[in-house]
N, C-alpha and C positions, 0 to 999 in steps of 0.2 A: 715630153718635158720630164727631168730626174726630179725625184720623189724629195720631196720638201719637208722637213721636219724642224721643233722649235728644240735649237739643244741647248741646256746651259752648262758653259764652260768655266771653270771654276783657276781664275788666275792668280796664280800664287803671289807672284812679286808684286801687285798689285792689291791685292786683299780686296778684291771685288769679283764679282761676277759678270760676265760679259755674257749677252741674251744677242744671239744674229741667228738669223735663219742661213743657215748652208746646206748645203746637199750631202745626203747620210750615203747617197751610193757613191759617189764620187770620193773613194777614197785619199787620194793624191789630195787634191783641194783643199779638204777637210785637215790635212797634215800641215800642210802649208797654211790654213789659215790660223789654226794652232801655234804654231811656229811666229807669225807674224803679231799675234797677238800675246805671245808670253804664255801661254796656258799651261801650265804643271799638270793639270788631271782632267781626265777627257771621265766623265762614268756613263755607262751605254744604260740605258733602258730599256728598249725594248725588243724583242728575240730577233727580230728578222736580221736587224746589224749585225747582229752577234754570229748567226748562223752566216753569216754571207764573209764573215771574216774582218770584223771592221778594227777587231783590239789588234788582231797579226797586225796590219799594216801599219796605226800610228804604234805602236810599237818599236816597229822595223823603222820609222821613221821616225825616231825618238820621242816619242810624244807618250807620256805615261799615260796607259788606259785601264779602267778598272771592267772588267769582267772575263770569258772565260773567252777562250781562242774559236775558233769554225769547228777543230774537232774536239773539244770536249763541249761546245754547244750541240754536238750532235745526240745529247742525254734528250732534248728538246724537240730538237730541227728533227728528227728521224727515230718513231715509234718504233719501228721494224728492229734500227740498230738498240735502238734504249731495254728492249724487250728481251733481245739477245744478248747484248750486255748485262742482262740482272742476270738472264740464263748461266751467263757463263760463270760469274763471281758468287754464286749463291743466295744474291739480294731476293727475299721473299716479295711475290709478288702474284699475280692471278695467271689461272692457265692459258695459253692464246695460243694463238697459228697465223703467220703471216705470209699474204695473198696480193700476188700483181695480176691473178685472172679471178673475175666475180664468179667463176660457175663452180671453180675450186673450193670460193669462199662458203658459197651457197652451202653444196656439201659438207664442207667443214662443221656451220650451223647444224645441217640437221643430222649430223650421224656423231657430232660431240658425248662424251658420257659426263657433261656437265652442263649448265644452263652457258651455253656461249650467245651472248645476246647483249655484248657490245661491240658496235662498231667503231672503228677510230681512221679519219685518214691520217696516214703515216708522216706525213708533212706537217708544215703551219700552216694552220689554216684562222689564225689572229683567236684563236681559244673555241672555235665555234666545232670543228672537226671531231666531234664525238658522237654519238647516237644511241642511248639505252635504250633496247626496245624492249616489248611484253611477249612475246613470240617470238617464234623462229621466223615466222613468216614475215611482220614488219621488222627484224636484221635480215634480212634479203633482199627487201625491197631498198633498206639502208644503206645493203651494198650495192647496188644496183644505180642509186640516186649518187654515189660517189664514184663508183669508176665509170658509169654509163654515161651517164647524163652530169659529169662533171662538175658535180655541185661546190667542190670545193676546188676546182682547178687541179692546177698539176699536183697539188697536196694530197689527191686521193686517188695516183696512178698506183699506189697500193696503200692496201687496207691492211690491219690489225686486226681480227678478231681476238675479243677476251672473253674469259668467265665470267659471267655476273655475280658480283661478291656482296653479301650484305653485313651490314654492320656501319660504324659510324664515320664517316669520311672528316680526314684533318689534313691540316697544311702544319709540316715540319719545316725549316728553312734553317739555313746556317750559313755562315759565313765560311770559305775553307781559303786557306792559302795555299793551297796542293799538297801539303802536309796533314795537316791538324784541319780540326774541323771546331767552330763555335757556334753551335746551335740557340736561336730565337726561341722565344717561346710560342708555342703551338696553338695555332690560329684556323679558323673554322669559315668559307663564306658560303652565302646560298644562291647557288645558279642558278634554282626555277625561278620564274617572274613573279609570283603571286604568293603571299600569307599560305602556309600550313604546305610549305616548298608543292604549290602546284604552277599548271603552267609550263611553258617554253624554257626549253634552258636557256641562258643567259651566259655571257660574260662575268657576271656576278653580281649580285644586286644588293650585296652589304655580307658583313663581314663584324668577329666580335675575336679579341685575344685578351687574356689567356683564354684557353680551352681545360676547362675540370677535368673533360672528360680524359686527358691527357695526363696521367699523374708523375709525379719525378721519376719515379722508377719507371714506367712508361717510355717515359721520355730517352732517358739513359738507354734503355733497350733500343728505341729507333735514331736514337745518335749512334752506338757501338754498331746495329747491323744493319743500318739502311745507310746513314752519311755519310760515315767514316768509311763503311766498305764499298762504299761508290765513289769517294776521293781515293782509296788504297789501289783500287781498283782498274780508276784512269791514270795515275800515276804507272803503274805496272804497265798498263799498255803503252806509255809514252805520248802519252794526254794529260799533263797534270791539270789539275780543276782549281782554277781562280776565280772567286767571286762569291755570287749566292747561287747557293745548290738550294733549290725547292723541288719536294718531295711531297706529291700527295697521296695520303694513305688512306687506307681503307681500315678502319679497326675489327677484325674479326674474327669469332670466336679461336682460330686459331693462331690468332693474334696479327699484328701490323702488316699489312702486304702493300708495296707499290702500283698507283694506279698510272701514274704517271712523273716525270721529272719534270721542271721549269729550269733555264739558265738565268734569272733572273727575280726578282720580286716582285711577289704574285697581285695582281691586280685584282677585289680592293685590298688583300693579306695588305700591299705596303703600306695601306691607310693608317692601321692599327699598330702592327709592328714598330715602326719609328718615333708616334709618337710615346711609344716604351720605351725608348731608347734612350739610357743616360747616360752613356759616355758620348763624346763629339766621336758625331759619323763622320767625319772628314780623319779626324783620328782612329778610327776603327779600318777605314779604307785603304789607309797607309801601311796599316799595321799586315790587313790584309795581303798587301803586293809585298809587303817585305819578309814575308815569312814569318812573324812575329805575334802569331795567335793563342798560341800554347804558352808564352808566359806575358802576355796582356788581353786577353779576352774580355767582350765588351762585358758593358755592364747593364743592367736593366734594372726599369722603379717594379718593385715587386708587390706595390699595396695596392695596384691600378688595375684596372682595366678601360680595354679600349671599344668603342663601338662606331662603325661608320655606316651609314645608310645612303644607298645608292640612288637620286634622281634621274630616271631615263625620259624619255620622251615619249607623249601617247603613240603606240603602233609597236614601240620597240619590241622583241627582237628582229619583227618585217619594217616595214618600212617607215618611216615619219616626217614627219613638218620640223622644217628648221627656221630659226630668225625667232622665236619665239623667246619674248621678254623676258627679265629671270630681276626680280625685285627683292628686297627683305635682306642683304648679302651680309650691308654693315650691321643691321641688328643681329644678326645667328654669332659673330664675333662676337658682339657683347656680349653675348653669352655666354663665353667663353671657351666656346667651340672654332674647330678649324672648319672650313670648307678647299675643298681638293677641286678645281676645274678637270674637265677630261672634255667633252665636247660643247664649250663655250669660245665664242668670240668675242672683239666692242665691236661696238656699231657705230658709225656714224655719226658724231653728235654726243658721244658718251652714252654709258648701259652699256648692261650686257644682255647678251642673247644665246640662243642653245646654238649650238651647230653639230651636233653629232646623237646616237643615239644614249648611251649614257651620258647623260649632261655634267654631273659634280655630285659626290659625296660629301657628307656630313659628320662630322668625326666628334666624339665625344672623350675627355677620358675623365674618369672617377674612380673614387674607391670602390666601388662594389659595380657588378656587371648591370644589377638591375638599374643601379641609379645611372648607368651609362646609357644603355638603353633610353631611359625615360627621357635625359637631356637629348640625345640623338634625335628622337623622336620631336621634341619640342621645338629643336632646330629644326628639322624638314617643314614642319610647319609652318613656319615664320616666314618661308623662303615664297616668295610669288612668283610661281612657275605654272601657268595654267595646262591642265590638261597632264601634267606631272605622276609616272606611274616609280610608285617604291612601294617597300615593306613596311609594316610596322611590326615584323614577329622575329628581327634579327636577334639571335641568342636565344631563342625558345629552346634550342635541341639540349642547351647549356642548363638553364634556368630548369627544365624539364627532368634532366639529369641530377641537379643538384636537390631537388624533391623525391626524386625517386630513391635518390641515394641516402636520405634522412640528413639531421643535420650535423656539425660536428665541431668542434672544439675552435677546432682551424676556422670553420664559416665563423664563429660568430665572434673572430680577431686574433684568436691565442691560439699561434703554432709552438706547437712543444717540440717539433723538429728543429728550427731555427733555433728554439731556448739550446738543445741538446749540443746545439752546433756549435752556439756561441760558449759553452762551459767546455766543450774538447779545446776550444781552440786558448781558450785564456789558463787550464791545466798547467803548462807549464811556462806562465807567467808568474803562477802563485806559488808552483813549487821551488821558483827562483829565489824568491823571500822568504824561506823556510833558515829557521836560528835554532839554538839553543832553548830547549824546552817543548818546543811544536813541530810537528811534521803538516807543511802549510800545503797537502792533498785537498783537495777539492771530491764534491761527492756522498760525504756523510750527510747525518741529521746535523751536527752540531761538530766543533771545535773543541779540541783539549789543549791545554798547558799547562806541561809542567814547572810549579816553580823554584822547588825543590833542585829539579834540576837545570834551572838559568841561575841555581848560585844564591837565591832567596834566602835568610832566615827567618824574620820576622816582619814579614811584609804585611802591607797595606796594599789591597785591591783600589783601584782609582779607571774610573769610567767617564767619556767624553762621548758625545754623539752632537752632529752637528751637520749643515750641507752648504751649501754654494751660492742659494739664494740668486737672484737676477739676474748674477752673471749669466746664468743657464742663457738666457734669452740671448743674449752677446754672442757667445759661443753659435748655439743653434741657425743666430741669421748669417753668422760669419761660418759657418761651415766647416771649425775647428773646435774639434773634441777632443783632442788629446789633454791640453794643460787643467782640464779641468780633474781630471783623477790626483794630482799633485795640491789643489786647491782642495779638495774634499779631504786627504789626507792631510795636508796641513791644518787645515781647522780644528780638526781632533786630536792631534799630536799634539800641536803646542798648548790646546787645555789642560791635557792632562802632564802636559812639562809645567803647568804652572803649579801642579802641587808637589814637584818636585818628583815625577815619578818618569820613570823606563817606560816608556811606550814599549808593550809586547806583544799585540797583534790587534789588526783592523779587518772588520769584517764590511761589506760595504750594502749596499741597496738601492738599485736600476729600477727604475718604475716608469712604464712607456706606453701608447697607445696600442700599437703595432712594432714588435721587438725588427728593429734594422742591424742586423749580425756587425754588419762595420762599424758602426756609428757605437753602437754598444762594445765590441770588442776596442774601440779607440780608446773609450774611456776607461776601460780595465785597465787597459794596456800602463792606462797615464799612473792607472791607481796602482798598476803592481810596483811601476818602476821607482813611487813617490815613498814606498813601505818600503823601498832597498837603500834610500835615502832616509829614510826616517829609523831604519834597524832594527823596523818591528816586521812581524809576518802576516801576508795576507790571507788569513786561515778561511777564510770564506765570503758567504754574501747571496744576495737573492736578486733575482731579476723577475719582475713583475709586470707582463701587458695586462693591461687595462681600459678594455674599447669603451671609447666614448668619454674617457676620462680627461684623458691630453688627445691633443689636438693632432694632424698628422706633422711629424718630424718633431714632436716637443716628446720632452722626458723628463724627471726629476732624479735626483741621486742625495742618498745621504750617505752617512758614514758612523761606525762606531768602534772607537778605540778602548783597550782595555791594558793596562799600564801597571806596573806594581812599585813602591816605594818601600824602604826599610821606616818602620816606624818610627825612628832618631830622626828620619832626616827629610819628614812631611814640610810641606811649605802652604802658607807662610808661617815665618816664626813668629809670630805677632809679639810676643814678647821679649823678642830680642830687639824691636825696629823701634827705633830712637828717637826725636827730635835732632835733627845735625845731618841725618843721614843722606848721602847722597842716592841720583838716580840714574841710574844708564841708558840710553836708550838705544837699541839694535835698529838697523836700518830694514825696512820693510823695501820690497820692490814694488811698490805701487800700491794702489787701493785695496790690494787681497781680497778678499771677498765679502767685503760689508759696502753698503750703503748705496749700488747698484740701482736700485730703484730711482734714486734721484741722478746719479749721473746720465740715466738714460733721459731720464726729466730736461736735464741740462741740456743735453746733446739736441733734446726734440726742440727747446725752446730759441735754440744757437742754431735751427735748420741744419746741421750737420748729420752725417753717416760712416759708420762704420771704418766706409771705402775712403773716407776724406782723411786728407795728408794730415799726422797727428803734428799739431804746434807744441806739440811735446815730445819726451822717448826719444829715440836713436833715432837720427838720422834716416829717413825714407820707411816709415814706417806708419801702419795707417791708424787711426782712431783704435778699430775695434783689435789690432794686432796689442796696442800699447794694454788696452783695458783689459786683454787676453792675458797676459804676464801672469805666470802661475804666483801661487803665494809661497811666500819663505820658509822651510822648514827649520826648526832651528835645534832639533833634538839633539845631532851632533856636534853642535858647536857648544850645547849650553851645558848639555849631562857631566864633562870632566867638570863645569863650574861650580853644578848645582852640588854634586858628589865631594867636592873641595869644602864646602862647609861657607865659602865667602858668598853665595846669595842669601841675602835674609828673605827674600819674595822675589816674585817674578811675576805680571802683568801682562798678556796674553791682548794685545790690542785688537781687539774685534769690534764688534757688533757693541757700538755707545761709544766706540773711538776714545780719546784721553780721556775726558769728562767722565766716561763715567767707570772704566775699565780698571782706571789705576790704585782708584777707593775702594774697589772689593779685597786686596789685599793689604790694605793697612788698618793697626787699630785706629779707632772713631774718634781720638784724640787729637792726631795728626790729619794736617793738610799738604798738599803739593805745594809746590811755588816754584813754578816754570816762568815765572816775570812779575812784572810788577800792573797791579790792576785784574780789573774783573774784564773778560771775555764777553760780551754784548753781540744782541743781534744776531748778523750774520755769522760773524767768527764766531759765535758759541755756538752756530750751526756746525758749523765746521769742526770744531772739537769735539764734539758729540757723535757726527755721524761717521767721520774718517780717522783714519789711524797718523795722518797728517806726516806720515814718512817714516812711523816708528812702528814694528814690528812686535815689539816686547820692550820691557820697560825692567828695571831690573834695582831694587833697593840695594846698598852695600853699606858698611861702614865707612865713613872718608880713610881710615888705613887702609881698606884695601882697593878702594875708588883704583889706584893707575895700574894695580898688579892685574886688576880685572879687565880695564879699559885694555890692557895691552895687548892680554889674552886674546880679547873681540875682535883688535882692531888687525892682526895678524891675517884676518880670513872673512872680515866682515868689517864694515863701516860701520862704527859708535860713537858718542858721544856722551860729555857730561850734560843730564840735559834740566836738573833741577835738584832741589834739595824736601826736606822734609820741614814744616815749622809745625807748631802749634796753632789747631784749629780754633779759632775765637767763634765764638758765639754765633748761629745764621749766618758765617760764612761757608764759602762754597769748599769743597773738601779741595779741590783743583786749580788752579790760578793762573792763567795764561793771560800775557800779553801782548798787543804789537801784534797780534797776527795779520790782521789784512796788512799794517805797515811792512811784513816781512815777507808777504807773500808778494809784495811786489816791489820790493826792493831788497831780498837777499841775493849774496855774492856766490862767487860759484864755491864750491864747498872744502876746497883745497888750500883758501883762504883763511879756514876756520881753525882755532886755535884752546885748546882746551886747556884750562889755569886751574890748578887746585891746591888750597891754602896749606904748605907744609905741616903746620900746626895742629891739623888734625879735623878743621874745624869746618867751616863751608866757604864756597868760595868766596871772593874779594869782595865782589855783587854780584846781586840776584842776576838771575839765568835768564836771557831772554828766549824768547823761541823764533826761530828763521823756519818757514817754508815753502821752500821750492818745489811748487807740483813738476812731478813728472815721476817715472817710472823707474827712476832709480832711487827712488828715497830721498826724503828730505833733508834738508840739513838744522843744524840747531847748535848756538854757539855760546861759550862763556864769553861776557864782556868785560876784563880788570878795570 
């Protein structure tokens, strides 16, 4: 009967997965069932297909397959050639002699001028074909049980002897397209059966990645001369290498030596390994077969670690009892751990049961190896599998290592690698926004400018510092960080535009749990491009982890701008601003970044998300896209005005929205009067917490009220949006009316019609205010 195996086929045109049991040697079939069912990508798991040629055929039979062909599987299927191959390319590896007679072999052992005292049958023999003896004499007997007495089958009609190498064994893995090569991070598991690695070797009884013991530089050395030079290597012999190359080394004082290759994903290595995995493996797969590795290599969560522990069956690695109950499945989930089947079936009636010697591993991931461990651990537990043989000491060799090794900056959160990384990479971002006066280098203690020479005489220094407040939270679940560097500079800009000065450079400040080089480099990115827009320099900034402080993927950022004014022409002029005087208002694009806390309030109370279609903003756009709308910067629209002499004040609509924003620049005499009546309730909520569509608010005299308006409205939406009266006694400084009446019944904005009294004076009537939520600014009209 042909060998039966469960494969799952992954169907494109249908975005599902199709689960049928077919026959993995029956190549033809297997193409044809493919074919019949739509299937786009066949991925092989386990060696023996691969070695017997299963990707050639659907291949040849157009059926796209992901892994390596029969003869670049021979890095696997055939010690003798794997061995000789490192021979031939220079891959470091341990000394051997390979033998198709035992008595050859025998002598080999005992006349070697090294410890040769591992056996290997040369074939597959399902992981088990290996034998480290303590003597010459049990590797004799080892060879002897292998091509004698046939222990392994035809997998041991020759034998490998090697050296016995000491030092600490890892698992390297990568992804190669037969080009290029994408290495995993380096993964460790324990073949003996029992605590304190004693015991039968195993298939493997748990597994933990990352590996400490494996450092970057490390690592880089056994990508550039072990992967790379075994993909360069079967390329040259006209074998290119598709798929996953695994490499297991040996770390040795003379550093990394090959003890063996896999064609595949090492079993439990793939426990660990995937769930690291942050880009889509379906997308990594593709990229794989298309040559496409070298400019999109995956991506991995780098603050994790993984730990899976292995459930076998009593007897394992000889013999054992199958059918045996397996309880506790849906609690280990709640836990929020995976579990991995390998030799379980159902049963009859529902449950599951063992049926194989490793029964399922137990997969944990966390921040730190121990806490991974610990939950791993907790999981096994939970699980009712009587009679149930595992470890509990998977990652000791790690844990043991990182003790021995003392502790270090890095352990306990803050990599100053990653910091180093991210200030090369944002370098010349900053040096992009370099002006007149500052050379915006990154690197030093501290920032110079001069003002002297940006053309100063008798300046006034002016300072803003300010941050983003809860938008953060929006941004961080929505997974776009860019518009926030635009928002953090805008906050600081247009402060320091409200007292009439030049924004001349912004320095910034990152503060994170665990620094994410992208996530962090995004947000510069947003802050350099916002100071190129704003026309000040980004002369520097700090980036700060902070374990234990934010949470994982949370960060805070502030911002601090430093601006300079000529003495003449500080704002406000409190003594030129009148009674009569009219107000402008500049169009904000949305909420900017005040009052946050409650819109998410809303949002939670409305059962909405993020992801839900915004009933506002453009067109096909979701909630947290429209909330994302970076803020206005308005330094270059306003600086030719403010420098013209026609702004008496300027109003900076933030944090306290109309209400309270527009009074800090006027004298205490005068009030607003944006309509008629007092703001109550909700609407004085409203006017308080939001900018209600106005970005800046802008005092004038009525003479130059339309030469200004004209200016604005050439490159920006403005409006006449109120006047100035005299403040009466216990009145409120601000006067708005009609809001909730206008928020739900203003016209669309092209309707709107601005009237100003030629005579000099105010207009016909009082101002009412219209606003239209949404993400293009509100609107607000004169009524004659």
């Amino acid at each position: 009967m042909a060998e039966k195996v469960l494969v799952i086929l992954v169907c494109i045109s249908q975005h599902v997965s199709l689960l049928a049991e077919v026959s993995v040697s029956n190549h033809t079939i297997l193409a044809q069932f493919c074919k019949d069912h739509h299937v786009g990508l066949v991925v092989v798991g386990p060696e023996v297909p691969l070695a017997a040629g299963i990707v050639d055929d659907l291949t040849a039979a157009g059926v796209t397959c992901f892994g390596p062909s029969a003869k670049a599987a021979q890095l696997e299927a055939s010690k003798s050639f794997s061995k000789a191959f490192m021979e031939r390319h220079g891959i470091p590896t341990a000394r051997y002699g390979s033998f198709s007679d035992p008595e050859e072999a025998c002598s080999y052992i005992r006349t070697a001028d090294f410890p040769a005292l591992v056996v290997k049958a040369s074939g597959l023999a399902a992981g088990k074909g290996v034998i480290v003896a303590g003597d010459q004499d049990e590797a004799c007997r080892a060879v002897m049980d292998i091509m004698k007495d046939r222990a392994f089958g035809v997998a041991g009609e020759t034998v490998v002897v090697e050296e016995l190498l000491e030092g600490e064994e890892v698992s390297c893995l990568c992804f190669s397209d037969g080009l290029s090569v994408a290495p995993m991070p380096p993964a460790q598991d324990h073949k003996r059966l029992q605590d304190g690695d004693l015991g039968p070797n195993t298939g493997g009884m748990g597994a933990y990645c990352p590996t400490p013991q494996v450092s970057r530089e490390l690592l880089q050395q056994i990508t550039e001369m072990v992967l790379q030079k075994t993909v360069d290597g079967m390329k040259a012999e006209g074998t290119p290498y598709v798929g996953v190359l695994y490499a297991g080394l040996m770390l040795t004082r003379q550093g990394p030596k090959v003890l063996e290759f896999n064609c595949r994903f090492g079993d439990p290595e793939c426990q660990v390994l995937l769930p690291l995995l942050k880009s889509d493996l379906y997308e990594v797969i593709l990229n794989t077969l298309n040559g496409k590795l070298a400019s999109s290599a995956p991506m991995w969560h780098q603050d994790s670690s993984a730990v899976t522990v292995v459930m076998a069956s009593a007897g394992y690695p000889g013999s054992y009892k199958k059918g045996v109950d397996i309880k506790g499945l849906s609690q280990v989930q709640d836990m929020g751990l995976q579990v991995f089947h390998a030799g379980t079936t159902l049963k009859d009636g529902g449950g599951v049961v063992s049926s194989g010697g490793r029964v399922l591993t137990v997969t944990a991931v966390r921040p730190s190896l121990e806490a991974a461990l610990q939950a791993a651990n907790r999981g096994v537990a939970a699980v009712g599998f009587p009679g149930s043989v595992y470890r509990r000491d998977i990652g000791h060799r790690a844990i043991g290592h990182l003790q021995h090794r003392g502790l270090t900056y890095k352990d306990s959160g803050v990599d100053i690698a990653a910091g180093n990384k991210l200030v090369e990479m944002i370098k010349p971002l900053a040096k992009a926004t370099s002006r007149t006066g500052c050379n915006a280098e990154l690197g030093g203690f501290a920032g110079l400018f001069d003002l002297k020479a940006a053309g100063f005489v008798d300046p006034i220094l002016v300072s803003g510092t300010d941050g983003v407040g809860t938008k953060l939270k929006i941004a961080q679940a929505c997974g776009q960080h860019g518009g926030l560097g635009q928002d953090l500079v805008a906050m600081c800009v247009n402060d320091v535009l409200a007292q009439g000065a030049e924004p001349l450079f912004f320095l910034d400040y990152f503060s994170c749990g665990t620094l994410d080089v992208d996530v962090a480099a995004s947000v510069v990115s947003g802050i350099a491009k916002a100071c190129e827009m704003a026309g000040c320099a980004l002369l520097g900034g700090e980036t700060a982890e902070m374990p234990g402080v934010y949470g994982p993927g949370e960060y805070d950022l502030a911002g601090f701008c430093v601006g300079a004014v000529e003495r003449g022409a500080l704002l406000p002029r409190l003594g030129d601003i009148v009674e009569g005087d009219l107000l402008i208002g500049v169009a904000s694009s949305g909420v900017h970044s005040n009052g946050f806390s409650l819109v998410r309030k809303v949002l939670e109370r409305a059962d909405l998300s993020y992801s839900s279609p915004a009933p506002f903003g453009q067109s096909g756009q979701t909630i947290g896209e429209v909330l994302l709308t970076p803020t206005k910067i308005y330094s270059r629209l306003l600086l030719p005005l403010l420098r013209s002499g026609a702004i008496k004040a300027y109003a900076h609509i933030t944090g306290g929205g109309l209400l309270e924003n527009i009074p800090r620049v006027l004298p205490p005499e005068l009030a607003v009067d944006l309509g008629e009546g007092k703001v109550e309730g909700c609407e004085e909520e409203m006017g308080r917490t939001f900018n209600c569509g106005l970005g800046a608010v802008l005092v004038v005299s009525p003479e130059d009220a339309q030469k200004v308006l004209c200016q604005l409205q050439a490159h920006e939406e403005a409006w006449i949006v109120g006047s100035l009266i005299h403040k009466q006694p216990g009145a409120e400084h601000v006067v708005v009316c009609n809001l909730k009446h206008s928020l739900l019944n203003a016209g669309p904005a092209s309707s709107r019609e601005v009237v100003i009294k030629q005579n000099g004076n105010t207009p016909q009537k009082r101002t009412r205010v219209g606003v239209l939520i949404s993400g293009t600014g509100f609107s607000f009209t004169v009524i004659t």
